[in-house]
C-alpha positions in Angstrom: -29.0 60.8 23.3 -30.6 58.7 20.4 -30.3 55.1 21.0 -29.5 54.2 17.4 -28.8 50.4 18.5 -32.4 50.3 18.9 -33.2 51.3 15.2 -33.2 49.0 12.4 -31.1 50.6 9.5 -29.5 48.4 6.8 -26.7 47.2 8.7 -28.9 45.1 10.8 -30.1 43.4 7.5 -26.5 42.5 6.5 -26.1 41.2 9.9 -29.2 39.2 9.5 -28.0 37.9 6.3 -24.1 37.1 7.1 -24.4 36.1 10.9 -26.2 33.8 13.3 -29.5 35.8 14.9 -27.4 36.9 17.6 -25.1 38.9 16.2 -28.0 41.2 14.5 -28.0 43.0 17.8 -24.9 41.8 19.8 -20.9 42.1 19.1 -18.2 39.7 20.2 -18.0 42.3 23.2 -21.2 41.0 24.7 -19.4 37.9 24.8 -16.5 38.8 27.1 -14.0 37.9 24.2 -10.9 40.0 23.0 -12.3 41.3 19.8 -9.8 39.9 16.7 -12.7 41.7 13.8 -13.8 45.0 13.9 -17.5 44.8 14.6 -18.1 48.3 12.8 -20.6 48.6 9.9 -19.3 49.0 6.6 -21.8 51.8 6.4 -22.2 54.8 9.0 -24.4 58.2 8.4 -20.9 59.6 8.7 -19.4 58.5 5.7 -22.2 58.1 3.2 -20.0 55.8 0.9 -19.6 51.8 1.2 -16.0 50.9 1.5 -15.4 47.9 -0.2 -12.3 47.3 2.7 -12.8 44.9 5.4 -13.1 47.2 9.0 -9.9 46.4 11.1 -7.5 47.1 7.8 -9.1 50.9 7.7 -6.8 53.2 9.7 -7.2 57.3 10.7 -5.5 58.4 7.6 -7.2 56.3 5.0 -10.0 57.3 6.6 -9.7 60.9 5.3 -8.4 60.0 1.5 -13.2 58.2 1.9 -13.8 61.4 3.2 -12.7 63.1 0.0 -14.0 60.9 -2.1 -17.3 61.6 -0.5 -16.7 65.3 -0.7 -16.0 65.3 -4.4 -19.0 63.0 -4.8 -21.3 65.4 -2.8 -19.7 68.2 -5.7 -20.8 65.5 -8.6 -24.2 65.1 -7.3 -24.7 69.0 -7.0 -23.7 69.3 -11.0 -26.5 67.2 -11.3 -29.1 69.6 -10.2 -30.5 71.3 -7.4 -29.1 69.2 -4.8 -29.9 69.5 -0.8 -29.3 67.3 2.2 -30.7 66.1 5.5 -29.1 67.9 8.6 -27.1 65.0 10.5 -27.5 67.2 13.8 -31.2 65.8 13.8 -32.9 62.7 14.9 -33.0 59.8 12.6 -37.5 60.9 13.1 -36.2 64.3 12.5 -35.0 63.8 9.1 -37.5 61.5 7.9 -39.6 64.4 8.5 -37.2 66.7 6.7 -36.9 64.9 3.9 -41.2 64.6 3.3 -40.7 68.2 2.6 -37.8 68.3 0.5 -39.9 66.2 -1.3 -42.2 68.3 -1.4 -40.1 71.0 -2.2 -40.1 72.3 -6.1 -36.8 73.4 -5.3 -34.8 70.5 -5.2 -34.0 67.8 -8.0 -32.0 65.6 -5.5 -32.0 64.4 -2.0 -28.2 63.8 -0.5 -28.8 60.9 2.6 -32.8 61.1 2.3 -34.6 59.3 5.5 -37.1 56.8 5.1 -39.0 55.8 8.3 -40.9 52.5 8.1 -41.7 52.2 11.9 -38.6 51.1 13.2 -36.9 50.9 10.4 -34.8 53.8 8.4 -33.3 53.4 5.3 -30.6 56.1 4.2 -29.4 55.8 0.9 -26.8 58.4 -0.3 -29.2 60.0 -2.3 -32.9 60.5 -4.1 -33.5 61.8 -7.5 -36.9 62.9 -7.9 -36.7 64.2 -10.9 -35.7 60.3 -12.4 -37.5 58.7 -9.3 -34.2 56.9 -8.7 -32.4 56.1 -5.5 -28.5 55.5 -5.7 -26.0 54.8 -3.3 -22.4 55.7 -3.6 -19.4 52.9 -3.3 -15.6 53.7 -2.4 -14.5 50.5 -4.8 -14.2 49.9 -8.4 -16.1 46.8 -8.3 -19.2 45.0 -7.0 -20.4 41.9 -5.8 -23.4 39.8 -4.0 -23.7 41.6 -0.5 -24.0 45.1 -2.7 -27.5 43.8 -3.2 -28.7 44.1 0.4 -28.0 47.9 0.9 -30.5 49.0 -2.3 -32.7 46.2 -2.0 -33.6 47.7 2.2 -33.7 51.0 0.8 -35.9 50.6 -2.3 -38.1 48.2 1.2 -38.5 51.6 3.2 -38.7 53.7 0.3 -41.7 51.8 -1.4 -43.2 51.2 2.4 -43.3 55.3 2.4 -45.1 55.6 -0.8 -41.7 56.7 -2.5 -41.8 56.2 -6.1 -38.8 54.8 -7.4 -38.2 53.8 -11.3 -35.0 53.1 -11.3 -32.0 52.1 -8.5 -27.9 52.3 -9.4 -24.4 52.5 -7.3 -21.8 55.2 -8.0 -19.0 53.4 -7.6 -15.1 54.6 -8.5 -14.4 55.4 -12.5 -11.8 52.9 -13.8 -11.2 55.2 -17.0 -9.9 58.2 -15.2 -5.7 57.9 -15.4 -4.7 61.1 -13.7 -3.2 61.4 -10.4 -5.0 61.9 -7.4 -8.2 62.5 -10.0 -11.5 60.8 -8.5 -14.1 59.9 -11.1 -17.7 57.9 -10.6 -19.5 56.0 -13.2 -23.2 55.2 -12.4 -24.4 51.6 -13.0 -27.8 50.0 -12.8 -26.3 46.4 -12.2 -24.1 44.7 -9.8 -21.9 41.2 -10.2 -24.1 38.8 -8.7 -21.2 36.4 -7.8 -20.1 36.2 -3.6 -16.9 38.0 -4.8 -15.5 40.7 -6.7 -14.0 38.5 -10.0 -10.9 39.5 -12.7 -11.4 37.6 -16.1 -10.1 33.9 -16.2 -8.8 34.1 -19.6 -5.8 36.4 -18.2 -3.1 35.2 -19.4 0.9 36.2 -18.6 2.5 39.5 -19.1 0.9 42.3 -20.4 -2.4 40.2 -21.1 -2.7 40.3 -17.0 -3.0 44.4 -17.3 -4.5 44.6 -20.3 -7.4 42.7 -19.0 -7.8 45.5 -16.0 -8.0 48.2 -17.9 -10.5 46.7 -20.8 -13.2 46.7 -17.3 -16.4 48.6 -18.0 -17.2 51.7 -16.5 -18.9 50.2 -13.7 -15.7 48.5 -12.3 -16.7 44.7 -13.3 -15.3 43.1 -16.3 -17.6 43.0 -19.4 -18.2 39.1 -19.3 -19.4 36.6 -17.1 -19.4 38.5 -14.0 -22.4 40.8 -13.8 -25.6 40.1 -14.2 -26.4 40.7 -17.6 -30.0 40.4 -17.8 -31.4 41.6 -15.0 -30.6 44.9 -13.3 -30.8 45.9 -9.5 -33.8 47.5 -9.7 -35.5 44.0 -11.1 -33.8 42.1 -8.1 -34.9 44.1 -5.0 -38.0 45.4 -6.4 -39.4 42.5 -8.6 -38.0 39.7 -6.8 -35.9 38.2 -9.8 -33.7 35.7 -8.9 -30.2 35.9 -9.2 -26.8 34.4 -8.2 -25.8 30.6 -9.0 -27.8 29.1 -11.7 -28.3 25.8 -9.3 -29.6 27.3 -6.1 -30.9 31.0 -6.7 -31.5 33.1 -4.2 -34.6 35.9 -4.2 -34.9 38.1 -1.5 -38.0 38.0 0.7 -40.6 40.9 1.7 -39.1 43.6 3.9 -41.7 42.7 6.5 -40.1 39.0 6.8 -36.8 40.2 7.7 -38.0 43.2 9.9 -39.5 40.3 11.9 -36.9 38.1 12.2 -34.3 41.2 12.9 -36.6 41.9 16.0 -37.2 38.7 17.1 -33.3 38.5 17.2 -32.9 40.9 20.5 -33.5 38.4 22.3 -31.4 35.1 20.5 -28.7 33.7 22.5 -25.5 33.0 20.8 -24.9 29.5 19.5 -21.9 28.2 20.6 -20.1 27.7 17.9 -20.0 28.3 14.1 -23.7 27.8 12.4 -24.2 28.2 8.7 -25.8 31.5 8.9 -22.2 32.4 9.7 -21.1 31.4 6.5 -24.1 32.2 4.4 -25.2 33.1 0.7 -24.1 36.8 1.5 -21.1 36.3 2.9 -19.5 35.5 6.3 -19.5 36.6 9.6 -17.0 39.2 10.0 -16.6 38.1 13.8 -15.5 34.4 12.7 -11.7 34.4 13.0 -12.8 35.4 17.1 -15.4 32.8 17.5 -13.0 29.8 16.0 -10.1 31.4 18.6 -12.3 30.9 21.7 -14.3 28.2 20.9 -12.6 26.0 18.6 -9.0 26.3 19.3 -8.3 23.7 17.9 -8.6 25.0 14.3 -6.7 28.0 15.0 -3.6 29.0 13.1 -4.8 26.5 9.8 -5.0 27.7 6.7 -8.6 28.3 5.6 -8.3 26.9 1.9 -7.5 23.1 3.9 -9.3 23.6 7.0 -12.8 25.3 5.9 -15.6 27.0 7.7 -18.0 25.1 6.9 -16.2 22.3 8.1 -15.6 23.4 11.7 -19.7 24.4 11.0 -20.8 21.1 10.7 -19.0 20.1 14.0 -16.0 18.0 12.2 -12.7 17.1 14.4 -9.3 17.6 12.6 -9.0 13.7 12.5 -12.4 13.7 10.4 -11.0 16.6 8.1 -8.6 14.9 8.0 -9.2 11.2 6.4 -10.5 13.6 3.6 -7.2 15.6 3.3 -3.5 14.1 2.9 -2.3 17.5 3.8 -4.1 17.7 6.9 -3.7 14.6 8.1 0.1 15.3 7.6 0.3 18.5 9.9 -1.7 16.2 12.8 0.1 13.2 12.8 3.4 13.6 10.6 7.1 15.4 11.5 8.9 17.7 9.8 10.4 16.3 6.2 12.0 17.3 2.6 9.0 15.4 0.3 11.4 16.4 -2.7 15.3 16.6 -2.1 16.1 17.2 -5.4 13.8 19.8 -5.7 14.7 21.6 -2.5 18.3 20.9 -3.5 17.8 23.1 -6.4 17.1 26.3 -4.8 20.3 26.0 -3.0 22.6 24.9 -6.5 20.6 27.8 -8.4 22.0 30.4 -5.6 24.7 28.9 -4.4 27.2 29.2 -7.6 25.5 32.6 -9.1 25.3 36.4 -8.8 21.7 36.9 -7.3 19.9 40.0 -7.0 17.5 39.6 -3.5 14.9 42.2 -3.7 11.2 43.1 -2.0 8.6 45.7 -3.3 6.9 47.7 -1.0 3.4 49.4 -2.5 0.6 52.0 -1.4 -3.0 52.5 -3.1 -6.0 55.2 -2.4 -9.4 55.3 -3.7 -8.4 57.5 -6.1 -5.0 57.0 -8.8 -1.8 56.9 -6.8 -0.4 58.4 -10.1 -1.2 58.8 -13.5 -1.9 55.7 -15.7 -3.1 54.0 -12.7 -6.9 52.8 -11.1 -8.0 53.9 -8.1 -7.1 51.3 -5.4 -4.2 49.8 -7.4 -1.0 49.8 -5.9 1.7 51.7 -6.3 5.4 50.2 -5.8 7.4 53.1 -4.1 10.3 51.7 -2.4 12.6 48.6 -3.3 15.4 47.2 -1.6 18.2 44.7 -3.1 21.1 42.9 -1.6 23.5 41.5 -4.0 25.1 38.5 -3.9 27.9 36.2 -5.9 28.4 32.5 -4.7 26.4 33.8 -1.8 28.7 36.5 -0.9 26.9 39.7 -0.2 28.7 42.0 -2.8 26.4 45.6 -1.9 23.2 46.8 -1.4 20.3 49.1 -2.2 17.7 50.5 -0.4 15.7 53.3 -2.5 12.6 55.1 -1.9 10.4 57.3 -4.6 8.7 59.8 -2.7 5.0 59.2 -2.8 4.7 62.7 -2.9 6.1 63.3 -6.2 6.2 59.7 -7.1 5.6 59.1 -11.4 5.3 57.0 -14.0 9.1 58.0 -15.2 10.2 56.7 -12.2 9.7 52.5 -13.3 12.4 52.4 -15.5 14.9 53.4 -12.8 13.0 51.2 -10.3 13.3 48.0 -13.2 17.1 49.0 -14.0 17.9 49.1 -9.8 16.5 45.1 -9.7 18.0 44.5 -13.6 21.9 45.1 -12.3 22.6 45.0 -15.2 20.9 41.4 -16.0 21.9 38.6 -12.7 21.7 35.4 -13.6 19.0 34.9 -10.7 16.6 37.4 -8.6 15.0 35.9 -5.7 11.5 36.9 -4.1 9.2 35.5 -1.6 5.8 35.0 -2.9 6.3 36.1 -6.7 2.2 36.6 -6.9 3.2 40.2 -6.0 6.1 41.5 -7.5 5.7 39.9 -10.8 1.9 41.6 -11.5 3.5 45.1 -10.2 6.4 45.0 -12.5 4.1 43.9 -15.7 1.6 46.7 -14.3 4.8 49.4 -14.4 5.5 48.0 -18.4 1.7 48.6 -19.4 1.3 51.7 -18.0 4.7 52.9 -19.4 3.1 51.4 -22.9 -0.1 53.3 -22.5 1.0 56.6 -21.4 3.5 56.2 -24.5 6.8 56.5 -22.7 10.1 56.4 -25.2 12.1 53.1 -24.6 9.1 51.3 -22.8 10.0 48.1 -25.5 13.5 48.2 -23.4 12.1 48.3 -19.9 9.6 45.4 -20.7 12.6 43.4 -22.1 14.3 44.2 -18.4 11.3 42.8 -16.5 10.9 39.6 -19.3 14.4 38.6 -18.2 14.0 38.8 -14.4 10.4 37.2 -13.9 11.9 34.7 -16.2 14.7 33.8 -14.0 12.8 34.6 -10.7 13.3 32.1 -8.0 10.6 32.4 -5.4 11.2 31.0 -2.4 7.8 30.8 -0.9 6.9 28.2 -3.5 9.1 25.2 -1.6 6.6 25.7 1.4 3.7 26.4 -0.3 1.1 23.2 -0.7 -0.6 23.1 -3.7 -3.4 21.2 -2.9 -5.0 19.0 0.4 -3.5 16.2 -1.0 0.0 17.4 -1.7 2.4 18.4 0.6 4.8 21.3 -0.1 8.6 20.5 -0.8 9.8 21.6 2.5 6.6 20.3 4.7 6.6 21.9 8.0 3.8 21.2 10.4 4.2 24.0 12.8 2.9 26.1 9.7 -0.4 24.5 9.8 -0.3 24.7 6.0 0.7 28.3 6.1 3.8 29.3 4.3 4.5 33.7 5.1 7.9 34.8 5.5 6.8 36.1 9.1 5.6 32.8 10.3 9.0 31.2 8.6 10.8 33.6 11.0 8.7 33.2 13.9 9.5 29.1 13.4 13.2 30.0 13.0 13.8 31.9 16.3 11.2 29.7 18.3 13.7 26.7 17.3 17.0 28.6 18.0 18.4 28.7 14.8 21.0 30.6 14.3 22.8 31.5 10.9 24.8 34.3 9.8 22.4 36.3 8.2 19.5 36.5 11.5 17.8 39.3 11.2 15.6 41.5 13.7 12.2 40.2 15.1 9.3 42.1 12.9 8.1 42.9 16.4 11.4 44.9 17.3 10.7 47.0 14.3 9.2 50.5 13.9 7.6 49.4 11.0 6.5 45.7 11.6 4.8 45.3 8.7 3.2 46.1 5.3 0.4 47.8 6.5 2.3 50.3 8.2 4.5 50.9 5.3 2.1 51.7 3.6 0.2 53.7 5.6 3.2 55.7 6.2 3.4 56.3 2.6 -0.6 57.0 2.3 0.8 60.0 5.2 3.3 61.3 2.6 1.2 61.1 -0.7 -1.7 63.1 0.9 0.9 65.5 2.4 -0.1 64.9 6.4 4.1 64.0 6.2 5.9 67.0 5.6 9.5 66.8 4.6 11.2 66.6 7.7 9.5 64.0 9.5 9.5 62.3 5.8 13.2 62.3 5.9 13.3 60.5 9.3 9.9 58.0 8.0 12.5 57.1 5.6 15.1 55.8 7.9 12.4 53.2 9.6 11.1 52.0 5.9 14.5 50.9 4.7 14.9 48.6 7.7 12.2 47.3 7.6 12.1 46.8 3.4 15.9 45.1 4.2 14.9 43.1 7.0 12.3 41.3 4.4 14.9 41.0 2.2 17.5 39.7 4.7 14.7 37.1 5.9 15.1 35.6 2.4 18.7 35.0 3.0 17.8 33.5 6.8 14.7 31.1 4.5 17.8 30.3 1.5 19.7 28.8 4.6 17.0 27.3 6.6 16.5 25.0 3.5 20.6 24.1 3.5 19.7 23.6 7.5 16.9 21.5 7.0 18.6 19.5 3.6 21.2 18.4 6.3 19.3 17.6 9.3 17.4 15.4 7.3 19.5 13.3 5.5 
């Protein structure tokens, strides 16, 4: 069998660029350590597209909604000419070989996953148009960033190495302009945002500004200003070494011979122990970091990364020296458990305590492709919602409704809106408010853009209830590292998630009337496996029966969330008194 480990492909760049030598040619395996990160390239000859998805959140059955993406992609290409591709059942020699003569061949306009051999290095792009002497690579995402760079930049390298002539380099990537369900689309762009992440405008402002914005992106998936690099395309980056990135410290990418060198000299680096800074570089970081800072600098684990950074923990700082830098910090190390605000904290409870509340948490699914129409690919679609009730705290009913993902529309928003409306409470509580808020005003504008009689009515509905939301992730939330959240915990390492909340609550033996079951006791334990349960149904690997009985273990799990919000209302009245 081929020993592809021995090959240098592109993903052995990206290492070289986003890790410490070792890891160019090792995995946290090598190391004896229980691997946290998937150590799997973003890119495989398998699936010819880059998913713009970190590894570990990828399961079996999103897998397959890639794969046809990458099937209808493979029909795009073929519209645009004679279109043949290199057998996979070969030898990485084999079809560098094969694809000299389909270059040679009159026959064919474009190369699907051509094979460049430089030595030991093969660059596979998804595909080679002689005809416009332009290679192009395909990307499952709507948008680009930095690390996009790498992948064009080794195969223009190879390319040029093999005497390929190449005028031109551009990414596929997913078409923000095509509305209708489960309809894939791909817009071709010759540049790429430059920044080290994938950035929304930040003159969004509230309401239907926030999806207006989204839908005014170009073609090629980033917004029209300030995010890609207007004046220079890929093709001047990785082939005419143009600088590019922050205006301070550019970066320009070396000769391909430099890195090949330092990618082989790295078989034989040791690991450093520890964090370095190529583990946090210009391209990114090491996708193995959350494993390395669990075995070898427990001390960190658990903290929030916005207070306790990587690059701290890089340049070999203790918690005490973050921490004369950071009155948050230095709170979780050396202060107890305390109300900061009392009068704030007291107001949750006096907002709840003497009104009719409506308690309610969203669950959402997304594919690479429109869940339905109106919508982007990978934007999420709000299928289920559960609601309990309440008047002077008194649980008065309860709702727990599912739209089947399967037939899921549009038309069904303004029943989901009226089911949290009830008919306008004088309070509706949610933990972390970041996500139900956008999906609701994503529900209004695509009511408004697909023209839907009465939207005017639901967005009123949705004014009203963000307007008198109460989200109760906010009193543990810190806003800064040198603030300290309402109700300051120090167990929660500056962490504030409804799990961890729980976890905190049964560690310490609370017990109020409203407990609810340990996420771990669940069948579905979290939101991941909600929605991939959903993904199941939408792409019909559910069928009705077993849907029926999926059903039963997403409502308990939907209510449990909301239930937990209940248990956090009364940890707050717990805490008020114990700290009087």
């Amino acid at each position: 069998m081929e020993k592809i480990e021995e090959k240098i492909t592109f993903a052995k760049l990206k290492k070289l660029l986003t890790c410490q030598p070792y890891f160019v040619w090792h995995s946290i395996d090598d190391l004896g350590f229980d691997k946290n990160e998937d150590d799997n390239d973003q890119f495989t000859f398998q699936i010819p597209g880059i998913i713009d998805i970190i590894a570990p959140t990828i399961t079996e059955v999103q897998t397959k909604t890639f794969h046809r993406v990458n099937r209808e992609f493979f029909e795009y290409v073929r519209s645009m000419g004679r279109a043949a591709w290199t057998p996979k059942m070969m030898s990485m020699e084999e079809r560098a070989e094969e694809t000299k003569k389909m270059m040679r061949n009159p026959g064919i306009d474009i190369i699907f996953e051509p094979v460049f051999q430089y030595g030991d290095a093969f660059a596979v792009p998804t595909l080679y148009d002689k005809k416009n002497k332009k290679i192009s690579n395909l990307k499952i995402s709507s948008s680009t960033k930095r690390i996009d760079l790498v992948k064009p930049y080794f195969d223009y390298q190879i390319a040029d190495k093999c005497k390929v002539p190449v005028n031109e380099i551009s990414y596929f990537v997913l078409d923000t302009k095509k509305y209708k369900a489960f309809e894939i689309g791909f817009y071709e762009t010759f540049k790429v945002n430059t920044s080290s992440t994938a950035r929304n405008d930040k003159n969004a402002k509230e309401h239907n500004d926030f999806v207006t914005m989204r839908k005014k992106k170009t073609g090629n998936g980033v917004n029209k200003k300030g995010v890609h690099d207007e004046q220079h395309t890929i093709f001047d980056i990785v082939a005419c070494a143009t600088p590019f990135g922050p205006k301070k410290n550019p970066i320009m990418f070396e000769g391909i011979d430099y890195y090949l060198r330092l990618i082989r000299e790295a078989k034989t680096a040791s690991f450093q122990d520890g964090l370095t800074p190529e583990d946090n570089g210009k391209f990114g970081a090491n996708p193995m970091v959350s494993t390395i800072i669990e075995y070898l600098h427990p001390e960190f684990m658990g903290y929030n990364g916005k207070f306790v950074k990587k690059k701290d923990i890089q340049e070999g700082k203790t918690l005490q020296e973050i921490a004369k830098d950071s009155v948050l910090v230095d709170a979780l190390i050396n202060r107890s458990l305390s109300i900061t605000d009392r009068d704030d904290a007291m107001s949750y409870i006096d907002k709840l305590d003497n009104s009719r509340v409506i308690w309610y948490d969203f669950e959402g699914f997304s594919l690479p492709f429109p869940t339905i129409d109106g919508f982007n690919p990978f934007q999420q679609a709000t299928f289920q919602v559960s609601i309990i009730e309440t008047n002077k705290m008194e649980e008065t009913s309860g709702i727990n409704h599912i739209f089947d993902p399967k037939t899921f529309s549009y038309t069904d928003f303004p029943k989901m809106i009226d089911l949290i409306y009830s008919g306008g409470a004088d309070y509706y509580v949610v933990f972390n408010a970041g996500y139900e808020n956008p999906r609701m005003l994503e529900m209004v504008a695509t009511l408004r853009d697909m023209n839907y009689p009465g939207w005017t009515e639901v967005q009123d509905k949705v004014y009203w209830i963000i307007e008198r939301t109460v989200d109760l992730a906010k009193p543990f939330a810190a806003g800064s590292k040198d603030s300290l959240p309402v109700i300051f915990i120090p167990e929660l390492k500056g962490k504030h998630s409804i799990k961890l909340i729980e976890k905190y609550i049964t560690k310490h033996k609370y017990w109020f009337k409203d407990m609810i079951k340990p996420y771990k006791d669940l069948t579905i334990q979290n939101g991941g496996m909600a929605m991939d349960a959903a993904i199941q149904r939408a792409i019909n690997v559910i069928g009705d029966e077993e849907w029926t009985e999926k059903q039963v273990v997403l409502k308990e799990y939907c209510e449990n969330d909301v239930r937990a919000m209940i248990m956090v209302y009364t940890l707050i009245k717990e805490l008020l008194n114990d700290t009087k």
